[in-house]
The first five atom37 places (N, CA, C, CB, O) and aatype in JSON, in Angstrom:
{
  "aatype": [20, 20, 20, 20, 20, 20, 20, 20, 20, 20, 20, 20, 20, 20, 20, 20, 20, 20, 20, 20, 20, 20, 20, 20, 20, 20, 20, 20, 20, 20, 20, 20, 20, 20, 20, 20, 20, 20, 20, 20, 20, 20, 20, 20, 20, 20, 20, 20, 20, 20, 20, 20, 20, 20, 20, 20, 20, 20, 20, 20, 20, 20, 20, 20, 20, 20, 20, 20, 20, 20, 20, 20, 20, 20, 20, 20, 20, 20, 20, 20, 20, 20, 20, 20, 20, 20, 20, 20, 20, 20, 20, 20, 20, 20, 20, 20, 20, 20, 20, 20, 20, 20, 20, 20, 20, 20, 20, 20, 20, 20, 20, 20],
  "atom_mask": [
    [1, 1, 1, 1, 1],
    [1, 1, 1, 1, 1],
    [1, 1, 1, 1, 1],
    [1, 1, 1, 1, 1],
    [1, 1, 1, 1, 1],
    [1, 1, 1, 1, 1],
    [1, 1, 1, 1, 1],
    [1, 1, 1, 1, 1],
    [1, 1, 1, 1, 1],
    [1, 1, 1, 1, 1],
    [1, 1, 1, 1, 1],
    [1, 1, 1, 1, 1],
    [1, 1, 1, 1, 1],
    [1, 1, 1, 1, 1],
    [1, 1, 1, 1, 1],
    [1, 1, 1, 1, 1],
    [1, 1, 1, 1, 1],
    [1, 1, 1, 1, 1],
    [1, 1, 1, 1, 1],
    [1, 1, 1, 1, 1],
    [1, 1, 1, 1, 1],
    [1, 1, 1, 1, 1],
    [1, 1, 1, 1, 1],
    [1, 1, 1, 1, 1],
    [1, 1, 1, 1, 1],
    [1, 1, 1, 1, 1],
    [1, 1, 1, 1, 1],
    [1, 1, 1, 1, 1],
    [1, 1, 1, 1, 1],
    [1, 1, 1, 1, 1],
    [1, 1, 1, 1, 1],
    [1, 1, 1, 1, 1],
    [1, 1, 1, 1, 1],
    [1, 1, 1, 1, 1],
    [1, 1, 1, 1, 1],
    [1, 1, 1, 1, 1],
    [1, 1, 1, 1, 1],
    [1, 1, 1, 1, 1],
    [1, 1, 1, 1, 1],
    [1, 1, 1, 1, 1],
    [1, 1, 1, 1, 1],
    [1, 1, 1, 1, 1],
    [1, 1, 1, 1, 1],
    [1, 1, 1, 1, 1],
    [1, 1, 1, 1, 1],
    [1, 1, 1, 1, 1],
    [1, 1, 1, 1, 1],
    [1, 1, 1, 1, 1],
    [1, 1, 1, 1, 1],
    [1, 1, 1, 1, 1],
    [1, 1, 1, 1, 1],
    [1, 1, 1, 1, 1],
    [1, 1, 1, 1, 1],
    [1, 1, 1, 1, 1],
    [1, 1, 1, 1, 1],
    [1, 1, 1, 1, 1],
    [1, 1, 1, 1, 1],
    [1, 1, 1, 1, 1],
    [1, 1, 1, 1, 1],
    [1, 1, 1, 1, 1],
    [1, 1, 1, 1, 1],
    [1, 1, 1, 1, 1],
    [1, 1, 1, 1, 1],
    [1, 1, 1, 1, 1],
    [1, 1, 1, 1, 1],
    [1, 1, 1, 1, 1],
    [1, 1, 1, 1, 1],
    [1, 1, 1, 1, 1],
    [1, 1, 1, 1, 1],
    [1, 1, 1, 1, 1],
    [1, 1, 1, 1, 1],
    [1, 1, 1, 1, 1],
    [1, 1, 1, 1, 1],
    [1, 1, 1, 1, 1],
    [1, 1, 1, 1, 1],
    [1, 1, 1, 1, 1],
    [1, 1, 1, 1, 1],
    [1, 1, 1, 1, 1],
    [1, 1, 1, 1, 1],
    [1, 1, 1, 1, 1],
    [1, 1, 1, 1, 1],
    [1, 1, 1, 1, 1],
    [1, 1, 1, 1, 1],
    [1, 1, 1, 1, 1],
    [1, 1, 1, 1, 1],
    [1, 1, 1, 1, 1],
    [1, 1, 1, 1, 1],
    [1, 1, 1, 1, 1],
    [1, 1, 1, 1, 1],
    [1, 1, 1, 1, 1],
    [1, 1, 1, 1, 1],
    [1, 1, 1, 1, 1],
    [1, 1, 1, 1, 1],
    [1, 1, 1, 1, 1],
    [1, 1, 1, 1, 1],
    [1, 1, 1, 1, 1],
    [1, 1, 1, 1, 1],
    [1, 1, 1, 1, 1],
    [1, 1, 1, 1, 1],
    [1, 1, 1, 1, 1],
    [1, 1, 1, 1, 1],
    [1, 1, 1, 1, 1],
    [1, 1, 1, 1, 1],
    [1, 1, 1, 1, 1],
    [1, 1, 1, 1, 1],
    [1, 1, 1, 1, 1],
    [1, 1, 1, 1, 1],
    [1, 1, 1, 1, 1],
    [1, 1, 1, 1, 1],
    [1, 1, 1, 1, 1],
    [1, 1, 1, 1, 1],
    [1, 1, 1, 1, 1]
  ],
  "atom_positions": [
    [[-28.51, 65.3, -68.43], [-28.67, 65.07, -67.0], [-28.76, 66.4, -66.28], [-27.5, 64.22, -66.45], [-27.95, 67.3, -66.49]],
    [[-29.85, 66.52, -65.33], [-29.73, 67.73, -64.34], [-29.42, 67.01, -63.17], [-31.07, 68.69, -64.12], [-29.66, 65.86, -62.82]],
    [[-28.68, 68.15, -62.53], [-27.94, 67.95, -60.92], [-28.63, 68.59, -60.15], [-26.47, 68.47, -60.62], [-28.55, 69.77, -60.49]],
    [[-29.58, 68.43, -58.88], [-29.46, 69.02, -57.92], [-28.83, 68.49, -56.64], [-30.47, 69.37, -57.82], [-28.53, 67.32, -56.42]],
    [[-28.69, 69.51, -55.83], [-28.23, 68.48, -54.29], [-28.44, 69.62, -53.3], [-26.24, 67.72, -54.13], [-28.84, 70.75, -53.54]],
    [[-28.05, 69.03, -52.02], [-28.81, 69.48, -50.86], [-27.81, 68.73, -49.59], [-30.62, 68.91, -50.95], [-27.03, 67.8, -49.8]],
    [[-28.08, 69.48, -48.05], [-27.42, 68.9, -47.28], [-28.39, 68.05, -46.64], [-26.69, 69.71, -46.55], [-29.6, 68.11, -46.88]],
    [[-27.68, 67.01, -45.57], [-28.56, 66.65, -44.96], [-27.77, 66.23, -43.46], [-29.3, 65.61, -45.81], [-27.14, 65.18, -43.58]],
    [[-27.71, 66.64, -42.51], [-27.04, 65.98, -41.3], [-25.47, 65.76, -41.69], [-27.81, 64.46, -40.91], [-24.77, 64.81, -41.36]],
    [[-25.08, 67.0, -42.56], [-23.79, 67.45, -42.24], [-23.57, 65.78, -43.74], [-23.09, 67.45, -39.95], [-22.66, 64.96, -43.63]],
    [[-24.47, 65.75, -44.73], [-23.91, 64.51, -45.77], [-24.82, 65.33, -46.91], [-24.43, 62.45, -45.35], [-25.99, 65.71, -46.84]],
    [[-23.85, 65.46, -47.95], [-24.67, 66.35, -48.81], [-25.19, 64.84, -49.76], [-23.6, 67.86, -49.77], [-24.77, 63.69, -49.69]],
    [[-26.23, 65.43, -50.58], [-27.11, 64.26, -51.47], [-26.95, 65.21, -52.64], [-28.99, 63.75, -50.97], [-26.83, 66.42, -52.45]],
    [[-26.96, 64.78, -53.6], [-26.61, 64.45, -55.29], [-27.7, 64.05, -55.71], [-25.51, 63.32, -55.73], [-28.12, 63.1, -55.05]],
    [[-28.68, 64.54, -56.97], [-29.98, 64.18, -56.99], [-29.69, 64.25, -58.47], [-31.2, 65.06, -56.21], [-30.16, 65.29, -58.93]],
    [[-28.95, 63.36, -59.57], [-28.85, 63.42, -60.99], [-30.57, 62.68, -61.04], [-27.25, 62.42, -61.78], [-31.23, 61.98, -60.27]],
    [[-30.84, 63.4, -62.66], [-31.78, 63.55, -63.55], [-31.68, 63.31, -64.72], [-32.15, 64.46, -63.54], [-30.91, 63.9, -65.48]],
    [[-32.44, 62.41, -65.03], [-32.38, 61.84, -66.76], [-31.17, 60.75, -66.9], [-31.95, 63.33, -68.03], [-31.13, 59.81, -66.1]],
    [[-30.13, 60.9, -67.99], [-29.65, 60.02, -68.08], [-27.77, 60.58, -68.05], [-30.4, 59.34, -69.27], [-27.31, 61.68, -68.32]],
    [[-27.18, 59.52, -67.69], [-26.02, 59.62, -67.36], [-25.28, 58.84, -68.15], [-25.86, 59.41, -66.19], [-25.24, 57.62, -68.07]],
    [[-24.48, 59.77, -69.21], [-24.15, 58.94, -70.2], [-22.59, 59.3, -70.47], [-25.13, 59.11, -71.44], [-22.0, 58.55, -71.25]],
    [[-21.72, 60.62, -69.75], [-20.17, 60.79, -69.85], [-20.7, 62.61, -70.82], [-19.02, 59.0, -71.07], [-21.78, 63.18, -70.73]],
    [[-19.54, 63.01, -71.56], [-19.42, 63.99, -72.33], [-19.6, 65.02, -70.71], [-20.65, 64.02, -73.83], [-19.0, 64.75, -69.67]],
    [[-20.54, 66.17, -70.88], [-20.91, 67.39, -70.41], [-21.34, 66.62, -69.13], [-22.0, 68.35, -71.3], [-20.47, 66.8, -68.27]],
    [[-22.08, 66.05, -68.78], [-22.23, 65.53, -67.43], [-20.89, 64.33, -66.6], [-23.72, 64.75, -67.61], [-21.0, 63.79, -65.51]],
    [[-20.06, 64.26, -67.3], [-19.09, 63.38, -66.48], [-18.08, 65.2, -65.56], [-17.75, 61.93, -68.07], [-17.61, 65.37, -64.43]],
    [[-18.15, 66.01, -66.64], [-18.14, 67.44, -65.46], [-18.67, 67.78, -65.02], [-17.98, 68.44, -65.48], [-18.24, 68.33, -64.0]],
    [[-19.86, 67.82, -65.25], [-20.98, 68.45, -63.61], [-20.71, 67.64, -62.37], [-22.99, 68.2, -63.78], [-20.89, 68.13, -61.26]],
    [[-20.32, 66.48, -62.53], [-20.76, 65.68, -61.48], [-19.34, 65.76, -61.1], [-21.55, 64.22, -61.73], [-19.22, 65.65, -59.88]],
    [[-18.07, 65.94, -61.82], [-16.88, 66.13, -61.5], [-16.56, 67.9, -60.64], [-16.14, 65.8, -62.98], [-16.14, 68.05, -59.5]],
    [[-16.77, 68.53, -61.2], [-17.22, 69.56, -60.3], [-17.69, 69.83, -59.2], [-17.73, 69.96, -60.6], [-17.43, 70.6, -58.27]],
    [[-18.31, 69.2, -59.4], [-19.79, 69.17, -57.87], [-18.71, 68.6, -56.8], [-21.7, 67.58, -58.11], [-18.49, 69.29, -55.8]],
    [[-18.11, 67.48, -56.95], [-17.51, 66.81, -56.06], [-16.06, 67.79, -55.53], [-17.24, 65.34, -56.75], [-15.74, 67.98, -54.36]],
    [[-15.48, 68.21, -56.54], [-14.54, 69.12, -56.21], [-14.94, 70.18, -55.2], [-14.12, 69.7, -57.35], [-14.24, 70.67, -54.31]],
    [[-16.34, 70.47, -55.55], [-17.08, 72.16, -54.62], [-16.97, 71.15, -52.97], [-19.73, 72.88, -55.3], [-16.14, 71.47, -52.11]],
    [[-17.76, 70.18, -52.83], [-17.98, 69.68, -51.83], [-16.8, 69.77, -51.13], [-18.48, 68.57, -51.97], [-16.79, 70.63, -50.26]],
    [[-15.7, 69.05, -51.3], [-14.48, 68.61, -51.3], [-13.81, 70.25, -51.05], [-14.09, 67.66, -52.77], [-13.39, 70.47, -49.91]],
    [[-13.75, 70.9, -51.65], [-12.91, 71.89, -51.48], [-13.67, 73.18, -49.98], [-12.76, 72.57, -53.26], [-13.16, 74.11, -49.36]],
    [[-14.85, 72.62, -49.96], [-15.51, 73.22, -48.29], [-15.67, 72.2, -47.49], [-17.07, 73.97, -48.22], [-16.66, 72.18, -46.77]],
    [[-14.64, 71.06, -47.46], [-14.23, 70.22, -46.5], [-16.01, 69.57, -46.53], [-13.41, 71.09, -44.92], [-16.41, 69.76, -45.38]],
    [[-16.67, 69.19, -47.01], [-17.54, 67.9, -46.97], [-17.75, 67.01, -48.36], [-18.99, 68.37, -46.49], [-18.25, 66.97, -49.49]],
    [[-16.96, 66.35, -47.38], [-16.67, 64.8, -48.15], [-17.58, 63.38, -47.74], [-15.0, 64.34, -47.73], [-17.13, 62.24, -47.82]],
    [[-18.53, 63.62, -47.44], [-19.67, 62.39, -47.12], [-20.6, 63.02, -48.19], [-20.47, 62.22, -45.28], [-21.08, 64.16, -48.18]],
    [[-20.76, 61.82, -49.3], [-21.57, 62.09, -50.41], [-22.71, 61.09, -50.64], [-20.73, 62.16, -51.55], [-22.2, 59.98, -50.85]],
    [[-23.78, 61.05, -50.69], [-24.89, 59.83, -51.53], [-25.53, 60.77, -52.03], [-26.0, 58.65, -50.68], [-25.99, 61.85, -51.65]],
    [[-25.44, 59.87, -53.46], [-26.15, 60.21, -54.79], [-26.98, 59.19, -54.71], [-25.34, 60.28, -56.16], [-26.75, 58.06, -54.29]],
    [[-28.71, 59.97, -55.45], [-29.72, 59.26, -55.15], [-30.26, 59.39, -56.71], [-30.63, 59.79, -53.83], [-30.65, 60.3, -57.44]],
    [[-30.05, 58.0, -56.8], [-29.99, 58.09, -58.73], [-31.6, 57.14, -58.74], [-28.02, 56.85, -59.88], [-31.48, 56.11, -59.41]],
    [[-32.75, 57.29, -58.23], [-33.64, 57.28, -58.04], [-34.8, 58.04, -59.91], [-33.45, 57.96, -56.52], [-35.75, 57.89, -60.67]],
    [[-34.0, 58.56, -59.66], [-34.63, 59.64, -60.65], [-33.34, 59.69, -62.26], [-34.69, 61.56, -59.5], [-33.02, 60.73, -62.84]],
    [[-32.78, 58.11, -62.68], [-31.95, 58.22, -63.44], [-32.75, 57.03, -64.14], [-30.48, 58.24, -62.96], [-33.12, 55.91, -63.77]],
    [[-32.86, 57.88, -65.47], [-33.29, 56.88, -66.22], [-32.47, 55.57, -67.04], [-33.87, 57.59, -67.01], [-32.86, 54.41, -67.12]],
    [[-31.4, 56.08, -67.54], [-30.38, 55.33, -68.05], [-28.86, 55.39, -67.86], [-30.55, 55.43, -69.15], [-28.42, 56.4, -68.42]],
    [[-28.12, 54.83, -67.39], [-26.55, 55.12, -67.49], [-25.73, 54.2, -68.16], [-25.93, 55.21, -66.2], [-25.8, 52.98, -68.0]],
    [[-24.9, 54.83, -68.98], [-23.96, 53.84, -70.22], [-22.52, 53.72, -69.47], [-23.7, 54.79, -72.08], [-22.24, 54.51, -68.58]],
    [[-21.7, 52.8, -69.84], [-20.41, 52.45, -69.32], [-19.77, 53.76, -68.67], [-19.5, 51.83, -70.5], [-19.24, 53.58, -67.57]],
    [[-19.72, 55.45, -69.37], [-19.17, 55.9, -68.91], [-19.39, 56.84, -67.63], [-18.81, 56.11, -69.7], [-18.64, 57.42, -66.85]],
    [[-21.12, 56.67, -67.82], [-21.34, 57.25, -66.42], [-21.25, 56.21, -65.07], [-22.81, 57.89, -66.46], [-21.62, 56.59, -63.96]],
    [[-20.73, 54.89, -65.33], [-20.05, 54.06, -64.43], [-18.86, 54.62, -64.08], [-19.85, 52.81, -64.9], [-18.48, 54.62, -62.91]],
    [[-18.31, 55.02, -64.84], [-16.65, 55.51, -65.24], [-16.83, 56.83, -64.07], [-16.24, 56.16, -67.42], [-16.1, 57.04, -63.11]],
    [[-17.83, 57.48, -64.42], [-18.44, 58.9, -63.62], [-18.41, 58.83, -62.39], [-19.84, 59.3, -63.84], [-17.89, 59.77, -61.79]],
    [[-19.06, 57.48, -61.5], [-19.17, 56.98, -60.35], [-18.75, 56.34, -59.87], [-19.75, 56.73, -60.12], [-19.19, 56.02, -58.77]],
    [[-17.73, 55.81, -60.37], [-16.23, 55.23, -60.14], [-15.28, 56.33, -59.65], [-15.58, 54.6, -61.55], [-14.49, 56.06, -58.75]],
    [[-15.31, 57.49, -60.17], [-14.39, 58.09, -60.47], [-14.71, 59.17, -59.46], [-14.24, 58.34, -61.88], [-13.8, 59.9, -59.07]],
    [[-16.03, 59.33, -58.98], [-16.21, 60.32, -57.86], [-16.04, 59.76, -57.04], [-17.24, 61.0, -57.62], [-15.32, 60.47, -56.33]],
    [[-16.3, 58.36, -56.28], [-15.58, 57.29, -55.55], [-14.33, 57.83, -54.77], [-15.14, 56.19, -56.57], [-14.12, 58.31, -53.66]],
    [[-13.31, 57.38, -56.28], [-11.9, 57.33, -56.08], [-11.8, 59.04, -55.59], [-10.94, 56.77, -57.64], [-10.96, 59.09, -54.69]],
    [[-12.31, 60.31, -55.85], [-11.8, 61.04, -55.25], [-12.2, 61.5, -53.89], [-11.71, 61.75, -55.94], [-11.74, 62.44, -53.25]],
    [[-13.15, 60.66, -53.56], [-13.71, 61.55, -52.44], [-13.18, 60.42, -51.43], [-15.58, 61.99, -52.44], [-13.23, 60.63, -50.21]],
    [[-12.66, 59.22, -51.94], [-11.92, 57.97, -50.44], [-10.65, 59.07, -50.45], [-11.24, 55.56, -50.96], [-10.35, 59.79, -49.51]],
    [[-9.95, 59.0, -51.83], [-8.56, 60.22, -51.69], [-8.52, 61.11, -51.05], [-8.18, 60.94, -52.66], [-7.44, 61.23, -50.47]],
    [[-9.37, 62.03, -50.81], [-9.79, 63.2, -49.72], [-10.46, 62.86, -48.63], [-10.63, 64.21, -50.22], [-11.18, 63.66, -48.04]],
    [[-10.22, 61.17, -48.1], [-10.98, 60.89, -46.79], [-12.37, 61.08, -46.53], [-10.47, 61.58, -45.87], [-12.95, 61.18, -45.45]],
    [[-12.99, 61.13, -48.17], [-14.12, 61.05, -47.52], [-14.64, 59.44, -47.7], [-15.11, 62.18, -48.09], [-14.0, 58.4, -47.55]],
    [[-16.51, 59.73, -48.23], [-16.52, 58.31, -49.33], [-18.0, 59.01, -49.53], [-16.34, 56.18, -48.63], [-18.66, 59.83, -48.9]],
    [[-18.13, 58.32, -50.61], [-19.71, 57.82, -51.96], [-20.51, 57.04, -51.49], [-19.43, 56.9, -53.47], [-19.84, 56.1, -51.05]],
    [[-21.53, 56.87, -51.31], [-23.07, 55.93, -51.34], [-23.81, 55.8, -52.13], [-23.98, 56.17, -50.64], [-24.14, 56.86, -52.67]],
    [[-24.27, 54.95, -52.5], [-25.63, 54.95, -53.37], [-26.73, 54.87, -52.99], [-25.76, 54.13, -54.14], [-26.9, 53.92, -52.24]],
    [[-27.73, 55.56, -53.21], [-29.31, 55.15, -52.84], [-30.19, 55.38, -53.68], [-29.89, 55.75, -51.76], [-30.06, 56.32, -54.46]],
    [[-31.49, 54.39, -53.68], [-32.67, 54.3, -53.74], [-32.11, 53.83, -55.63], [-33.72, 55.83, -53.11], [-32.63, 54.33, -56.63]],
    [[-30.92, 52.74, -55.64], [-30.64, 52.54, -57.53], [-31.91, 51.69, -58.11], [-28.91, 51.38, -58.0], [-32.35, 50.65, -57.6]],
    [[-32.4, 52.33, -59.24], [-33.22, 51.51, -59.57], [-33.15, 50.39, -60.27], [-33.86, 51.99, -59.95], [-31.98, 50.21, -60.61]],
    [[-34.12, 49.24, -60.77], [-33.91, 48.23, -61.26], [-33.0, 48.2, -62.31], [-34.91, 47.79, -61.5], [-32.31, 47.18, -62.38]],
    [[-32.81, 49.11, -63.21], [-32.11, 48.83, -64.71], [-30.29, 49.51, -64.21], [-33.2, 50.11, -66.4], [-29.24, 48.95, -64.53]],
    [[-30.39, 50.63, -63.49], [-28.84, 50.38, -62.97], [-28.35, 49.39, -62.42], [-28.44, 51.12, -62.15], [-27.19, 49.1, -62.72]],
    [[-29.06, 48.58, -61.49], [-28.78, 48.06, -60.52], [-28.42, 46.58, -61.02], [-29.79, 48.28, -59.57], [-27.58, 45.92, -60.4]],
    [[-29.11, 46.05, -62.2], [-28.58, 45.5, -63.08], [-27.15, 45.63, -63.77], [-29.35, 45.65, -63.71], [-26.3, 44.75, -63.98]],
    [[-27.14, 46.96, -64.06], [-25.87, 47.07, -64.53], [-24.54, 46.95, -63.75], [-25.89, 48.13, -65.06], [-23.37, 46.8, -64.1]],
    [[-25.27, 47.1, -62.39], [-23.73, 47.56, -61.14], [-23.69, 46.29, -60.58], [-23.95, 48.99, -59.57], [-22.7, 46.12, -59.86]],
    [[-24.75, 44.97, -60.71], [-24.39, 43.32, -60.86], [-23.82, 43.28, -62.11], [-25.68, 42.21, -60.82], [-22.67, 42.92, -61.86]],
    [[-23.9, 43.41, -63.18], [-23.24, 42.5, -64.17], [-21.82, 42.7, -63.82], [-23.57, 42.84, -65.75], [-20.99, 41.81, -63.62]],
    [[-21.62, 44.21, -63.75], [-19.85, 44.63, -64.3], [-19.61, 44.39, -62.59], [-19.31, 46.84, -65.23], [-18.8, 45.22, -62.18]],
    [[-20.1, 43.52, -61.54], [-19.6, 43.54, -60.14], [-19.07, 44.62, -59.71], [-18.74, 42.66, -59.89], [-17.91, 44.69, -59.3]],
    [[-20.01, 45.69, -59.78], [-19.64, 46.97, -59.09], [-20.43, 47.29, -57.95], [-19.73, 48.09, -59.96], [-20.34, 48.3, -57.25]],
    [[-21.4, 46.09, -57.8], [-22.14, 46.55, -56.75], [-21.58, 45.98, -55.54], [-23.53, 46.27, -56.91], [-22.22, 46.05, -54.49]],
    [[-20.24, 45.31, -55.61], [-19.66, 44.86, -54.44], [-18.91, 46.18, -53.97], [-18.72, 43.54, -54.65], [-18.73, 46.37, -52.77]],
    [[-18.46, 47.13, -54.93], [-17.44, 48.19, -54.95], [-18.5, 49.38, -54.12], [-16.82, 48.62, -56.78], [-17.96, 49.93, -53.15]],
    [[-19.7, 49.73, -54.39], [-20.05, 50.38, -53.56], [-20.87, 50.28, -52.64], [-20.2, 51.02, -53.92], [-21.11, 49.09, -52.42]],
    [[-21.4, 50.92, -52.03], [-22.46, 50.98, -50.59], [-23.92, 51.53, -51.46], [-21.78, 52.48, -49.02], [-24.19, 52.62, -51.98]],
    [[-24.77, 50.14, -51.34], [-26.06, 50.48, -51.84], [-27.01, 50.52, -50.72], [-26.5, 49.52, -52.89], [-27.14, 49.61, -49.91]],
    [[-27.93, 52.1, -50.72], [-29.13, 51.82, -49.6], [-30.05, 51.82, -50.06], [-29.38, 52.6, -48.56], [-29.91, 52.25, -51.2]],
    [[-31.41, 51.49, -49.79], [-32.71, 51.84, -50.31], [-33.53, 52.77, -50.49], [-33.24, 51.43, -49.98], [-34.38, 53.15, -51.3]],
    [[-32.85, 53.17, -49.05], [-33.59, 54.84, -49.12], [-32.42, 55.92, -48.66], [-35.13, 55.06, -47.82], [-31.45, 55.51, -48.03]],
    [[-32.53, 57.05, -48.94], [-31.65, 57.96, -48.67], [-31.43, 58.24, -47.03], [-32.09, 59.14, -49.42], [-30.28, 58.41, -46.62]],
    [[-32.17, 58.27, -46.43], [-32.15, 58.3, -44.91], [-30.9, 57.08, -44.71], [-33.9, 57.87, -44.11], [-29.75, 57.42, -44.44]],
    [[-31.16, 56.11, -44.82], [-30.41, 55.07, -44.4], [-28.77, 55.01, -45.05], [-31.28, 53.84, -44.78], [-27.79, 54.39, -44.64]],
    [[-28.93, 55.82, -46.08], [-27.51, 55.62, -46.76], [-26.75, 57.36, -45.59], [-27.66, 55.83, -49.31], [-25.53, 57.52, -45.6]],
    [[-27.44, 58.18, -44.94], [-27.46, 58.92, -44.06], [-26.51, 58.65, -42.96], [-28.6, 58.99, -43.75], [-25.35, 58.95, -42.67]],
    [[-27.48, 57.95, -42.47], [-27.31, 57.12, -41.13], [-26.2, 55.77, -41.28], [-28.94, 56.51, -40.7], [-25.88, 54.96, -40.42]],
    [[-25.88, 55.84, -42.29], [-24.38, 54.76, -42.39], [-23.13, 55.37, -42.61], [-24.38, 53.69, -43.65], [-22.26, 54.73, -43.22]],
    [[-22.87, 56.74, -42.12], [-21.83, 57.83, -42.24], [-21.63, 57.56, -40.51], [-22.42, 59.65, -42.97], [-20.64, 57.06, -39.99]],
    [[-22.47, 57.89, -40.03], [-21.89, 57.86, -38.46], [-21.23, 56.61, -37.59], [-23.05, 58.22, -37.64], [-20.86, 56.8, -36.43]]
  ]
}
């Protein structure tokens, strides 16, 4: 998996690449959240748009950046999930657990 991200209107975006599967990427993405978090911005959407596959533990991954960024007052979004996650975040009813948008603008504009 590659990470990029970027700000946007004071909400930084998370742009994982390829596939999200735990090991070496359940720390990048654990990291990343700590950097945010530790320069006080805690409004996050990850735009997994560009994710080809994710296995139970990169659920575990996005669960888990979730739980730290509500802990530090912030919170997580999702946008633009494509068909085969989005499947996955119905089966295991996780898509009640987070905030899904369609497009990144809109998962934006649901911070204010």
């Amino acid at each position: 998996m590659k990470l990029s991200s970027h700000e946007e209107g004071g909400v930084m975006i998370l742009e994982p690449k390829g596939k999200i599967m735990g090991g070496p990427d359940a720390t990048v993405l654990h990291d990343q959240l700590h950097d945010f978090i530790g320069q006080g911005k805690k409004k996050v959407v990850i735009d997994l748009s560009k994710v080809e596959w994710m296995n139970s533990t990169g659920l575990g991954i996005l669960i888990s950046g979730l739980t730290t960024l509500r802990h530090n007052g912030g919170d997580l979004k999702l946008a633009r999930v494509t068909e085969k996650i989005e499947s996955l975040l119905t089966i295991t009813k996780l898509i009640t657990v987070f905030e899904n948008y369609d497009n990144v603008e809109d998962a934006i504009k649901s911070f204010s």
